[in-house]
C-alpha positions as CSV (number, residue, x, y, z in Angstrom):
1,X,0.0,0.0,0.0
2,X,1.3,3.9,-1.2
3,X,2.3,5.4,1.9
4,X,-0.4,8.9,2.6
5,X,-0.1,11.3,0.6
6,X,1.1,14.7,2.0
7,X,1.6,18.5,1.4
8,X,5.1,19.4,1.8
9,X,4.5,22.7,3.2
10,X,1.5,23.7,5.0
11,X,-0.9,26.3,3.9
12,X,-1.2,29.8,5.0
13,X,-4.5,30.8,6.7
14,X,-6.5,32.2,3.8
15,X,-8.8,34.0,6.1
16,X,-5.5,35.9,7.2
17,X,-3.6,36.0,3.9
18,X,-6.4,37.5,1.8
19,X,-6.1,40.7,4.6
20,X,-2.8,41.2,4.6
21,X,-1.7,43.1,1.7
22,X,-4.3,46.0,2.3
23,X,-2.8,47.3,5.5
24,X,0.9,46.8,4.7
25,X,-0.1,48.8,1.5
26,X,-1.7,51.6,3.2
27,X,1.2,51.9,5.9
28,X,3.6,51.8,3.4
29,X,2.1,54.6,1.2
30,X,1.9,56.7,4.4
31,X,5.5,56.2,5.4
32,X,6.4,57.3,1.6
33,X,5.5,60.5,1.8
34,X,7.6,63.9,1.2
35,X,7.1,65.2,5.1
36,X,8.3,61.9,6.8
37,X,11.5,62.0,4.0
38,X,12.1,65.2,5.9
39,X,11.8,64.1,9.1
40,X,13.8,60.8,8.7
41,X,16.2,62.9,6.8
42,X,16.8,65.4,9.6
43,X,16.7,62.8,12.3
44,X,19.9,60.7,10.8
45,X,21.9,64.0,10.4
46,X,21.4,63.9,14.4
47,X,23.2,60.6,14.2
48,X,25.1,61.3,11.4
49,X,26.2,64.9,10.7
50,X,27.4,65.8,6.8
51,X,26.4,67.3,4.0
52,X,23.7,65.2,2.6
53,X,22.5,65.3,-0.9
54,X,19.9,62.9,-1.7
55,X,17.2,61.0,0.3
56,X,16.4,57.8,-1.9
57,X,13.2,56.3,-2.1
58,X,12.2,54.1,0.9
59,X,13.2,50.3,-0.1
60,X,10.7,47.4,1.2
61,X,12.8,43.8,1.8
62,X,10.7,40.8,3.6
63,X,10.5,42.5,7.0
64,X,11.9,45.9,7.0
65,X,11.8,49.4,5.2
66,X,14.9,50.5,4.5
67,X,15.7,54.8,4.0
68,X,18.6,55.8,2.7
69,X,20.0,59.3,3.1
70,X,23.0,59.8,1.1
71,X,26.2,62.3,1.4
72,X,28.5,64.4,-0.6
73,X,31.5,62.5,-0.2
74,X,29.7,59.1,-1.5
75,X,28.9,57.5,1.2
76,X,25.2,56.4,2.5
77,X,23.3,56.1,6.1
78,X,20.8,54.2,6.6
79,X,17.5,54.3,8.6
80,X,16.0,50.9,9.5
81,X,12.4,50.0,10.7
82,X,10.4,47.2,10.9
83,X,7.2,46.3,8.3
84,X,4.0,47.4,10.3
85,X,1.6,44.0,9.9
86,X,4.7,42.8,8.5
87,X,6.0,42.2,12.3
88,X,3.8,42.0,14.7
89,X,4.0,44.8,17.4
90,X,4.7,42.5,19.9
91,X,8.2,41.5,18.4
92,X,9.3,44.6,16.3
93,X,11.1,46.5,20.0
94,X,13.0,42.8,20.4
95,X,13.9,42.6,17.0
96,X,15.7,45.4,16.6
97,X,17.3,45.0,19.7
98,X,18.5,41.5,19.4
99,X,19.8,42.8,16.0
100,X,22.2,45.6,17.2
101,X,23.5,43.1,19.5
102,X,24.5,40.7,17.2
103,X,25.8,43.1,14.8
104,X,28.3,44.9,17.3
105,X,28.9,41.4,18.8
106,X,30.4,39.8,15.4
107,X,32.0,43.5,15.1
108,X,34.0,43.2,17.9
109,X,34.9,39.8,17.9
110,X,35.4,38.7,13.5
111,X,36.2,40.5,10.4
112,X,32.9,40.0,9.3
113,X,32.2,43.5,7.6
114,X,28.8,44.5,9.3
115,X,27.7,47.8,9.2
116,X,28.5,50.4,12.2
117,X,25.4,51.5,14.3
118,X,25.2,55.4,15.2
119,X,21.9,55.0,17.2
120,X,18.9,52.7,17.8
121,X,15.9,52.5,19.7
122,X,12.3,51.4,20.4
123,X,8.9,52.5,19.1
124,X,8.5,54.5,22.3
125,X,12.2,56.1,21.5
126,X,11.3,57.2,18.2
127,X,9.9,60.8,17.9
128,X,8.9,60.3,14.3
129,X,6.2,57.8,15.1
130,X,7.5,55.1,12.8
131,X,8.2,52.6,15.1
132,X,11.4,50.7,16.6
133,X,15.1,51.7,14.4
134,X,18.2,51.1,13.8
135,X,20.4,54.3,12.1
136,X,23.6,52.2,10.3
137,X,26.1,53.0,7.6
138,X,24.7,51.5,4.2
139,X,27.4,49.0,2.7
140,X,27.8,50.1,-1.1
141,X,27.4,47.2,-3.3
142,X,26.1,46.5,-6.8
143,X,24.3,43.2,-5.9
144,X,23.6,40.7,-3.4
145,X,24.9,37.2,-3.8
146,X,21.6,35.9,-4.6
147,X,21.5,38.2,-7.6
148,X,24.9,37.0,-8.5
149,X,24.3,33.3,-8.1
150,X,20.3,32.9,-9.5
151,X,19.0,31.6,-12.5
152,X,18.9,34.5,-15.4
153,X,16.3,32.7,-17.1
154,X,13.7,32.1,-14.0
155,X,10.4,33.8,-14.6
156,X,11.3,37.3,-12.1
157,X,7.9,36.7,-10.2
158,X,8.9,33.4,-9.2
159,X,11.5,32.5,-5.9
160,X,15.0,33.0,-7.2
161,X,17.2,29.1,-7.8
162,X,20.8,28.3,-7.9
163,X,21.9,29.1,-12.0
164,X,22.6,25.7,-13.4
165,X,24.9,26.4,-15.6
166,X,26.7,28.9,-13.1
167,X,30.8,28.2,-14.2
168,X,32.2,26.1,-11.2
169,X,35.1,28.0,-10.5
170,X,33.4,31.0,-9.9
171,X,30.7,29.1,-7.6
172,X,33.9,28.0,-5.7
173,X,35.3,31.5,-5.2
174,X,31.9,32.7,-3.7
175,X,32.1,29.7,-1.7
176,X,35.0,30.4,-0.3
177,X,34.0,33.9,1.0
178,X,30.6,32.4,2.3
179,X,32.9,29.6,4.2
180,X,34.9,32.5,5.6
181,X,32.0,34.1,7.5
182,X,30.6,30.7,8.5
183,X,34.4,29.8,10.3
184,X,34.5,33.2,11.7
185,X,31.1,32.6,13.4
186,X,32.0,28.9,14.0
187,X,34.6,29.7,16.7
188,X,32.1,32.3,18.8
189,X,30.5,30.2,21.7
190,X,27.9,31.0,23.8
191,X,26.7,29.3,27.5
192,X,23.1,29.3,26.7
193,X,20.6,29.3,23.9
194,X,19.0,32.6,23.4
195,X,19.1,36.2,21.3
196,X,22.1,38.0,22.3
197,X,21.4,42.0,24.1
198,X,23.6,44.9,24.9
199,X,23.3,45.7,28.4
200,X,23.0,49.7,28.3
201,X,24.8,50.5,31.3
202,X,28.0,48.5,30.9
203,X,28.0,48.3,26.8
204,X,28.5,44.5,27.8
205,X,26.4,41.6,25.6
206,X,25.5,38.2,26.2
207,X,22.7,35.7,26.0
208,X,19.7,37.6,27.9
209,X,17.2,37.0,25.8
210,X,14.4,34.6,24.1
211,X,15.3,32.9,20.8
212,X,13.7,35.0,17.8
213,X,12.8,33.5,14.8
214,X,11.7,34.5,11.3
215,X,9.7,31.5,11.7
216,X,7.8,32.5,14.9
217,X,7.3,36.1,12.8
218,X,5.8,34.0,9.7
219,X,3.5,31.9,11.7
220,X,1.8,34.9,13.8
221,X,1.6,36.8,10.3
222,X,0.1,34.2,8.2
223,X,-1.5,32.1,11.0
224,X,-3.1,35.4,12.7
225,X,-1.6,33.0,15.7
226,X,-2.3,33.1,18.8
227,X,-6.2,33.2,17.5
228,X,-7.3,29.9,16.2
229,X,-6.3,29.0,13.1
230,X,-9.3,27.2,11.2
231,X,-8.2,25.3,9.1
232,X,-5.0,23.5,10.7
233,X,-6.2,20.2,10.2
234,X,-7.9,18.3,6.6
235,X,-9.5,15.9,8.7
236,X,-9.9,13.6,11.6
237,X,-7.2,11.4,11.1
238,X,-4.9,14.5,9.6
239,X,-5.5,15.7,13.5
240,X,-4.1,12.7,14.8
241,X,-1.2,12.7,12.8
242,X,-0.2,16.3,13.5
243,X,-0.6,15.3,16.9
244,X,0.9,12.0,17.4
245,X,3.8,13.5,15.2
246,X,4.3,16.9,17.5
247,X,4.5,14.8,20.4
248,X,6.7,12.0,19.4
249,X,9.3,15.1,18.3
250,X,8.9,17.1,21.6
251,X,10.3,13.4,23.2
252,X,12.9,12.8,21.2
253,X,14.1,16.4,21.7
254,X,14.1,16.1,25.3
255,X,15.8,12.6,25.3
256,X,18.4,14.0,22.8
257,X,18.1,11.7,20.2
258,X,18.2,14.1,17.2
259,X,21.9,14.6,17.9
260,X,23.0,10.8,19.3
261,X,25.3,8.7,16.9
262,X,26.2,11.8,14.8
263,X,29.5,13.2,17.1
264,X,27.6,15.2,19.3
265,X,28.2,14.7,23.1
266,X,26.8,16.4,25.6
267,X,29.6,19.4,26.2
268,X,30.4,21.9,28.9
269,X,29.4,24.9,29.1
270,X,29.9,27.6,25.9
271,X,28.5,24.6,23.1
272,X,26.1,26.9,21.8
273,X,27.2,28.7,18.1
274,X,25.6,32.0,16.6
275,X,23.4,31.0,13.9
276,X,22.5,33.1,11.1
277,X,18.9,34.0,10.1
278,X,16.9,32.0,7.4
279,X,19.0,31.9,4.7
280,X,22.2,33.9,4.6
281,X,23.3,32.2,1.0
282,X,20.5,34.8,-0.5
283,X,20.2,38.2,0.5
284,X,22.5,39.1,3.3
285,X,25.7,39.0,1.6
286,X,26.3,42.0,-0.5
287,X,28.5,41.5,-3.4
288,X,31.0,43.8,-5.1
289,X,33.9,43.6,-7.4
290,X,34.2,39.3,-7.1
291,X,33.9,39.6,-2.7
292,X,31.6,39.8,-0.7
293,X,31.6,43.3,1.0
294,X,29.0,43.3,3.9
295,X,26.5,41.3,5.7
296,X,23.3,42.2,7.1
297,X,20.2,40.7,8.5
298,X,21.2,39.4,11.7
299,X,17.7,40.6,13.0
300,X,17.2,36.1,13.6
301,X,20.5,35.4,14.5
302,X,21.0,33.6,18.0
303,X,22.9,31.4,19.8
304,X,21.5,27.9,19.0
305,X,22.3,24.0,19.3
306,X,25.9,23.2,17.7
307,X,23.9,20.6,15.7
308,X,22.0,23.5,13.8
309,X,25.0,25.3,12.7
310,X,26.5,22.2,12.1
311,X,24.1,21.0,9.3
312,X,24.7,21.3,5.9
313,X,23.6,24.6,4.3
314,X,20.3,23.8,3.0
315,X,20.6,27.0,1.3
316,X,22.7,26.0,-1.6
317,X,19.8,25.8,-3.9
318,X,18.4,29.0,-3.2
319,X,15.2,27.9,-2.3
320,X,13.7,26.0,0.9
321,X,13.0,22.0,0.6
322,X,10.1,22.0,0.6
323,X,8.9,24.6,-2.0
324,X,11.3,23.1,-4.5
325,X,9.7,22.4,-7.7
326,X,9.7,20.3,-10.3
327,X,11.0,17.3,-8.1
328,X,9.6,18.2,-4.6
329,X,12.3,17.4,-2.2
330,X,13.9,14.8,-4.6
331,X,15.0,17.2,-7.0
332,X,15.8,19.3,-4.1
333,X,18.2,16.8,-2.5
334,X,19.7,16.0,-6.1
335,X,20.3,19.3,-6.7
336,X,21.5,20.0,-3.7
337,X,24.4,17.0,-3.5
338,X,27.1,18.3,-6.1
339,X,26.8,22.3,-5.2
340,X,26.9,20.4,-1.3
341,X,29.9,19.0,-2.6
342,X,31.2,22.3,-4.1
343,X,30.5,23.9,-1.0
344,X,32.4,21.3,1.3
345,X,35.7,21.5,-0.7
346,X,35.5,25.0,-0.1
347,X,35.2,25.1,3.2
348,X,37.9,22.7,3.6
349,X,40.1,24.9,1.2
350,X,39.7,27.9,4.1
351,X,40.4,26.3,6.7
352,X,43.4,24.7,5.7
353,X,44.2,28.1,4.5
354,X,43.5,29.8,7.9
355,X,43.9,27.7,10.0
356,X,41.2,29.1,13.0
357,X,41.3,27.4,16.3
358,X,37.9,25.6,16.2
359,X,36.0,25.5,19.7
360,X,33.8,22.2,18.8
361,X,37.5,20.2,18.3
362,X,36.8,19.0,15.3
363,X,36.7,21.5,11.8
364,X,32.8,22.6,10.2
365,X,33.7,20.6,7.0
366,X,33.7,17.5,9.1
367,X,31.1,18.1,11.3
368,X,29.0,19.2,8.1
369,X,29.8,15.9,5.8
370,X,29.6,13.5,8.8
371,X,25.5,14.2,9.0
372,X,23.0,12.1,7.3
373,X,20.6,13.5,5.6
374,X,18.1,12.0,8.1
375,X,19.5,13.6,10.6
376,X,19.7,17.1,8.7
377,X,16.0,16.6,7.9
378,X,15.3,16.8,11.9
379,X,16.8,20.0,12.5
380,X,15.5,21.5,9.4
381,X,12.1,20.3,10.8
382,X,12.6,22.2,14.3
383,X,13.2,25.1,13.0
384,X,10.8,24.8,9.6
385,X,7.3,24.4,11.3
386,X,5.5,25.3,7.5
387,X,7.3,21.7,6.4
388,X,7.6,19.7,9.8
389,X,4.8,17.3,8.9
390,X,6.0,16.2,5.6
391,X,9.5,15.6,7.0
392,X,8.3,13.7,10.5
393,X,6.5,11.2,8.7
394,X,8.7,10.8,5.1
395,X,12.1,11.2,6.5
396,X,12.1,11.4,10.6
397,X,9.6,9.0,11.9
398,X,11.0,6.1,10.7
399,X,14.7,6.7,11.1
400,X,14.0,6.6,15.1
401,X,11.0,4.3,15.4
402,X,11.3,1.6,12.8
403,X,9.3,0.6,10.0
404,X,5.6,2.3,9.3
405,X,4.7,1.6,6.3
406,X,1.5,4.1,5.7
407,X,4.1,6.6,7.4
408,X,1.0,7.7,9.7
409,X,0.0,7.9,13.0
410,X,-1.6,4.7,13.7
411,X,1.6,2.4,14.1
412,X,2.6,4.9,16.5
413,X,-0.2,4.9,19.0
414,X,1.7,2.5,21.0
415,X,4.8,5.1,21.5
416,X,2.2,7.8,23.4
417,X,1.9,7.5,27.3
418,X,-1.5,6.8,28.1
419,X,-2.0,10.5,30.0
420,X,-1.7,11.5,26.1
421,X,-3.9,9.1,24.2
422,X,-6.6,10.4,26.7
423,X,-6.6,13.2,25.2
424,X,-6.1,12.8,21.5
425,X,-9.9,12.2,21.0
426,X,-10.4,15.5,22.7
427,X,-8.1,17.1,20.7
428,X,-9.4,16.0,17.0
429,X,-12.6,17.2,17.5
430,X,-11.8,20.5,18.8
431,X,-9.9,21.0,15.3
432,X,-12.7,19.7,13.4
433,X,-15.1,22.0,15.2
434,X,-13.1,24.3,14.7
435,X,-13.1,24.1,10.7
436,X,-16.8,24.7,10.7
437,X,-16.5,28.2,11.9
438,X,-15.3,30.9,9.4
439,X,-14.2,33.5,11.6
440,X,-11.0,34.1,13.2
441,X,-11.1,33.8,16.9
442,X,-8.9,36.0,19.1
443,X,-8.4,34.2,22.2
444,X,-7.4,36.1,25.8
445,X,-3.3,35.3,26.2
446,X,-3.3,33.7,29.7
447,X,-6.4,31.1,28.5
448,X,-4.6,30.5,25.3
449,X,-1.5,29.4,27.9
450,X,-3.7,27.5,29.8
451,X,-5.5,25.7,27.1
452,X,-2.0,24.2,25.5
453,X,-0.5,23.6,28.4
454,X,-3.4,20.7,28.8
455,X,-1.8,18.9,25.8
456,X,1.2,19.1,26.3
């Protein structure tokens, strides 16, 4: 029998995606406008004093708009704020905190050209009204490595891929460059996971805060999470699968079986790496003259498991697993393999070249080459909730619990404690129930708390 058929990435929340352009549009439009040019204008020369020549129109990326004022002499300052309805409220102050930490953290301890912050603040600290900022030096470049390394002949609407026929040597000398940040990051270590902050007083930074994920922004924007979402489920026995599969994960995470067999002991303390955002291969690396000149977007960067930043770069391709098309995760993984390959010579080229001390005692190449792809696959999946069901039960599920062969829930009923099994019943047809209604339900934050905590 065909194992179940499955989505590889779930579906936004059409109630919530139909409404979100509208408000983004409006905010943006009002943000555009000749008076808050001024404004933002005059505020950076606070920050910033020169003779400025040109305030260049605001630029939209996935979470931020970007104002750039630019002086005589050449050079360019930039004003940074979050994407109102593009981050929700409740993370935008934390963002761009956790941001400037990282950014003068990798500053003062790499080569890694980042740009230099004159001033930041929260929403509360801005006087223009336009929410939490960052005021930075704008890195001149001509494209970003994405730009350099995609497709020419992809359709410009669609998601950027790696250009097949891009010439192998030149691949290998962006490599290289991309290898060199990823060792200089390799060797900082950190006690604890968590977003790194700048303690005001003493200029000091460490691990103070909560992890913050693009991820976590994604599903509260396209979810309209912590309401219910109302169509999480396809049916009854698609509920017990999510749940059976959510569960079984949370376990093996707490017993540390993503990690055993693959070199990864437990450590002392400082075994914690700063890892990069979503996909630093694409837009974060700004390219110039054949070298890579600056990287930004460390707004998701935090100290996380060695075993994340230890995985191969799923990156390569240019596009995430599971949105890979034609092929589906196939033609992801074989056109993943030889650039992987590409990639891994490189890395082993720099090292040998520089020759960095490496805090995990054994170099990134080997660390990255030793993993399965199993065992990639489950750290992908705790970080990628949009494709975690599709990988649990096609690539996870099996690799620690033996043979299922309609890769569903049902062989695995005899895994769950009984405490959760009472429950699962409950659980199904509170999703199904909750399918019927067509309106999006805000729910009050300490009930919300309350109400998961029964299932877990």
């Amino acid at each position: 029998m065909p194992s179940k058929l499955r989505r590889t990435c779930a579906a936004k929340y059409d109630l919530v995606w139909e409404k979100l352009d509208e408000p983004i549009d409006d905010w943006l439009a009002a943000v555009r406008t000749s008076d808050v040019y001024r404004s933002v204008a005059h505020f950076i020369l606070k920050f910033k004093p020169g003779n400025a020549v040109e305030m260049h129109r605001a630029f939209k990326g996935d979470y931020n708009v970007v104002y750039r004022l630019e002086y005589s002499d050449g050079t360019s300052v930039i004003m940074r704020i979050p994407i109102n309805d593009g981050v929700p409220a409740t993370f935008q102050d934390e963002k761009v905190r956790y941001e400037v930490a990282v950014m003068r953290y990798v500053a003062a301890n790499t080569s890694i050209p980042v740009p230099h912050v004159y001033h930041y603040g929260t929403a509360v600290e801005n006087p223009l009204g336009l929410g939490p900022f960052i005021i930075m030096d704008y890195i001149d470049h001509y494209e970003t490595l994405s730009g350099v390394l995609r497709d020419p002949d992809r359709p410009v609407e669609k998601h950027p891929v790696l250009n097949p026929n891009i010439d192998e040597r030149h691949l290998a000398l962006l490599y290289k460059q991309v290898a060199d940040v990823l060792l200089q990051l390799d060797v900082l270590r950190f006690p604890r996971i968590g977003s790194l902050v700048e303690d005001a007083a003493t200029g000091t930074i460490d691990v103070k805060g909560r992890p913050l994920l693009a991820n976590m922004i994604d599903v509260v924007i396209h979810t309209a999470f912590p309401p219910v979402r109302r169509d999480a489920v396809e049916d009854a026995n698609d509920a017990r699968d999510k749940y059976v599969a959510r569960q079984l994960f949370r376990r093996g995470g707490r017993a540390s079986v993503f990690t055993r067999g693959h070199g990864f002991r437990r450590r002392p303390a400082r075994h914690f790496a700063l890892l990069r955002g979503p996909a630093p291969g694409q837009h974060s690396f700004l390219y110039k003259d054949d070298r890579i000149v600056g990287v930004i977007d460390w707004e998701f960067a935090y100290a996380a498991p060695l075993s994340f930043s230890s995985c191969p770069p799923w990156w390569l391709p240019m596009d995430k697993p599971e949105s890979w098309s034609p092929g589906g995760l196939m033609g992801w993984q074989q056109t993943c393999e030889p650039r992987l390959r590409t990639f891994l010579s490189a890395l082993e080229e720099v090292e040998k070249h520089e020759q960095q001390p490496v805090s995990a005692g054994e170099p990134l190449s080997q660390r990255m080459s030793s993993w399965t792809s199993n065992a990639s696959m489950r750290n992908y999946a705790a970080r990628r909730s949009w494709a975690f069901d599709f990988l649990w039960w096609k690539h996870i599920d099996e690799s620690l619990y033996g043979p299922n062969e309609d890769q569903d829930h049902k062989a695995r009923l005899a895994e769950m404690p009984a405490a959760q099994l009472q429950i699962l019943d409950d659980f199904v047809k509170q999703k199904l129930d909750e399918g019927e209604d067509a309106e999006v339900t805000v729910w009050d934050k300490d009930a919300a708390v309350a109400h998961l905590a029964q299932y877990l």
